[in-house]
C-alpha positions in Angstrom: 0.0 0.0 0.0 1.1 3.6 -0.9 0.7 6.6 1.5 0.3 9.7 0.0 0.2 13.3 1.5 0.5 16.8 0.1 -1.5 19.8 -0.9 -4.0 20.4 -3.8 -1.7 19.7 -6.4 -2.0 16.0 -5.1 -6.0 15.5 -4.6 -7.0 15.8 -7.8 -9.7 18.2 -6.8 -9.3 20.2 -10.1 -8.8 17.0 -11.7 -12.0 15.5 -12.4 -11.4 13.9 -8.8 -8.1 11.6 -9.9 -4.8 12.3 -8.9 -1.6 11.3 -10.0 -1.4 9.6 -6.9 -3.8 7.0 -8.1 -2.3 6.6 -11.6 0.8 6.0 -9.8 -1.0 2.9 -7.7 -2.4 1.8 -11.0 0.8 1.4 -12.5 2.2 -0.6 -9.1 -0.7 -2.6 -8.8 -1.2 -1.2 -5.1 -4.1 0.4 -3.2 -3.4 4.4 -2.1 -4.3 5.8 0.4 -4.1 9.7 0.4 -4.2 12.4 3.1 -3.8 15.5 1.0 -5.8 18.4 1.4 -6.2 21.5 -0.1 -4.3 24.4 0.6 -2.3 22.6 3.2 1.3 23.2 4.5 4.2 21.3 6.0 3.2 21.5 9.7 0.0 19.6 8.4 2.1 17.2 6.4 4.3 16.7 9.5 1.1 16.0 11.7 -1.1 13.7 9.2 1.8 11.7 8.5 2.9 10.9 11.6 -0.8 10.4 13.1 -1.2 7.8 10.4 2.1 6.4 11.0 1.4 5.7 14.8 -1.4 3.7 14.1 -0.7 2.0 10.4 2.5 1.1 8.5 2.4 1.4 4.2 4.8 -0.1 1.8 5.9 3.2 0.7 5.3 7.0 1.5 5.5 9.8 -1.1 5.5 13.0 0.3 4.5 16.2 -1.5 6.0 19.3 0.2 3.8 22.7 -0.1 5.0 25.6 -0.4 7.4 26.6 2.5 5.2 29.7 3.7 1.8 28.1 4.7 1.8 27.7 8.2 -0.6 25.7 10.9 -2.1 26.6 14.2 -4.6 25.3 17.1 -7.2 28.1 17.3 -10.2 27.4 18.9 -9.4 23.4 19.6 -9.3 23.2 15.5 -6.8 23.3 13.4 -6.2 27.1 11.1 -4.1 26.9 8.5 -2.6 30.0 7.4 -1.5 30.8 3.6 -0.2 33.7 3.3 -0.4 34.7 -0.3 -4.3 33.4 -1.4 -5.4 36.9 -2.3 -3.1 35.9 -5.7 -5.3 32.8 -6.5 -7.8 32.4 -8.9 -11.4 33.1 -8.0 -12.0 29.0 -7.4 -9.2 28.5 -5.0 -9.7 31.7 -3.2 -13.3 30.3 -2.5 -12.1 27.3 -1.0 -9.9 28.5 1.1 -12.1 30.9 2.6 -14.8 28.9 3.5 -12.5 26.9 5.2 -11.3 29.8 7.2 -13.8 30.8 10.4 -14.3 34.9 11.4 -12.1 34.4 14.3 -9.1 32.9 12.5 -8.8 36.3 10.8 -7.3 37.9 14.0 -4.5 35.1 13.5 -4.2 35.4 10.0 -3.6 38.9 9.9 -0.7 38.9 13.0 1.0 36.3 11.4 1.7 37.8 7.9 2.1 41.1 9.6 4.6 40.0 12.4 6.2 36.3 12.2 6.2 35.6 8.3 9.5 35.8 6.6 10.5 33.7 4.1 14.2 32.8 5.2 12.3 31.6 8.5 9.9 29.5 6.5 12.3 28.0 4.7 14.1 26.9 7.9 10.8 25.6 9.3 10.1 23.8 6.6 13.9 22.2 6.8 12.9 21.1 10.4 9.9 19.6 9.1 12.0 17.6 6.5 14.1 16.1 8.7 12.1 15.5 11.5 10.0 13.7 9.4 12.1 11.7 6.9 14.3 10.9 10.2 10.8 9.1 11.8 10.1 7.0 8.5 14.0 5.6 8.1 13.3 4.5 12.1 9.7 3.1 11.2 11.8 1.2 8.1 9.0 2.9 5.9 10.8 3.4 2.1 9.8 7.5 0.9 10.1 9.3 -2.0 9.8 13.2 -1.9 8.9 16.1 -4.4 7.6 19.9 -4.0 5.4 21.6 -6.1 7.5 24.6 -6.8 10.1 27.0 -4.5 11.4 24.1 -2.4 14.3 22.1 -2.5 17.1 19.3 -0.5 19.9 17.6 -0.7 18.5 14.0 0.4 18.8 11.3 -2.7 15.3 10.6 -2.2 14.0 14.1 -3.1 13.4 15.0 -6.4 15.2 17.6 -8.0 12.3 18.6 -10.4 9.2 20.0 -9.3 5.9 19.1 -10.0 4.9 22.6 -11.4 7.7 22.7 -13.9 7.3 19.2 -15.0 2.9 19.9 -15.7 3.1 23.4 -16.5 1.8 22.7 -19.7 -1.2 20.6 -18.6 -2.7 22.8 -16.4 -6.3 23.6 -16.2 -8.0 26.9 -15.5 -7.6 26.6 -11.8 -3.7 26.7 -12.4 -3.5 22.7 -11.2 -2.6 20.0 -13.4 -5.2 18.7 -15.6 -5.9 14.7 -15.9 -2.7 15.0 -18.4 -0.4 16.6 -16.3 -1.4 14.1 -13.2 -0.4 11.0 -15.7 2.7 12.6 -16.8 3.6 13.3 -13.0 2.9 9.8 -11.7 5.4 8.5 -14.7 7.8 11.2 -13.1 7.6 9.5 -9.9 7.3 5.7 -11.3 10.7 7.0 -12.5 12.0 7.9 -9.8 10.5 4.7 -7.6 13.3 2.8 -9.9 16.0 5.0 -10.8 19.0 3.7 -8.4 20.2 5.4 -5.1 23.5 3.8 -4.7 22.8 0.3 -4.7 19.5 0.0 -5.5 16.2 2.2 -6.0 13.6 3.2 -3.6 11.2 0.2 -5.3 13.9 -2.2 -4.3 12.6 -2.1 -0.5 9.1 -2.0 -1.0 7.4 -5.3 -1.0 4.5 -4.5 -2.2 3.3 -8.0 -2.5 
C-alpha cells in the first residue's frame, strides 16, 4: 500500500477527482491511500503523516511538500491553516480556502503575515519539518520518495530535483492545477524515480508491495 500526502496539487480536486497519486497505484498494482488536502502546509504534512504512521504502517510514502510559507495553528481546539499569499489565486481557489477559514481565525491570520512571516524563516521551518519527518520513516523502516510543487528544495537522494509545477506546466487547467494529463505525466515522473538507483538500489527495491 502507498501513503500519500501533500496539498491540492496531489488530490486531484481540479482534476475531475483523480490524482496522479492513483495513476501512480495503478501502474504498481497497489491500493493508495491519500491524506492531502487543499491548501495545506508542512506543519500539516508533518502532523497527518505521523498520526497515520502511529497507528498504520504502508509499503511506501511519497510526500508532496507545499509551499514553504503556509503555516498551521490550534485556534479554537481546531486546526487554522494560514496561507499567506491566497489573495493571488484564482477566484475558485480563493473560495475554497475561505470557506475553510472561520471569522475568528482572521485575527491570527492577519498577526501572522504582519509580524512572524518571513520567508528565510519559512524556509528553515520547513527544513525542520524535513528532517524530523524523513528521520521518523527511516526508524519506522518505511521506504519515501519526496517532491515539492514549486520554491522548495534538499539535498536528500530521495527528493526529487524537479518540481511538480515545472514538470505539468503545460497541462494545467484553469484553476492553475494539473489537468488529468499533467497528473499522468507526473505519476510517470515519480514511477521513474521509484526505480531509478540510489546507490545500490532504487527506492522500489525495498518495497514489498506483495
Amino acid at each position: 500500500m502507498i501513503f500519500v500526502c501533500g496539498s491540492s496539487w496531489s488530490t486531484g480536486i481540479f482534476a475531475k477527482n483523480k490524482s496522479w497519486a492513483e495513476y501512480l497505484g495503478e501502474m504498481l498494482n497497489m491500493e493508495v491511500i491519500n491524506y492531502s488536502d487543499t491548501g495545506r502546509g508542512n506543519d500539516f504534512l508533518v502532523r497527518r503523516t505521523m498520526d497515520y504512521f502511529r497507528d498504520n504502517t504502508a509499503d511506501l510514502c511519497i510526500l508532496n511538500w507545499a509551499p514553504t510559507s503556509r503555516r498551521e495553528y490550534m485556534i479554537d481546539g481546531e486546526w487554522a491553516y494560514i496561507v499567506p499569499w491566497f489573495h493571488d489565486w484564482d477566484e475558485k481557489s480563493r473560495e475554497l480556502y475561505t470557506s475553510n477559514r472561520k471569522e475568528n481565525w482572521h485575527d491570527v491570520y492577519n498577526f501572522h503575515t504582519k509580524h512572524i512571516q518571513n520567508e528565510t524563516r519559512d524556509f528553515v521551518n520547513t527544513d525542520n519539518n524535513y528532517t524530523l519527518l524523513t528521520t521518523y520513516l527511516k526508524y519506522r523502516d518505511i521506504p519515501y520518495l519526496c517532491f515539492s510543487v514549486d520554491d522548495y528544495t534538499n539535498d536528500d537522494p530521495y527528493f526529487m530535483k524537479e518540481g511538480m509545477y515545472n514538470v505539468c506546466k503545460d497541462h494545467l487547467n484553469k484553476y492553475t492545477h494539473p489537468n488529468p494529463e499533467g497528473h499522468k505525466l507526473w505519476a510517470k515522473k515519480v514511477y521513474d524515480a521509484l526505480n531509478k538507483p540510489i546507490g545500490n538500489m532504487s527506492v522500489l527495491d525495498g518495497v514489498d508491495a506483495s
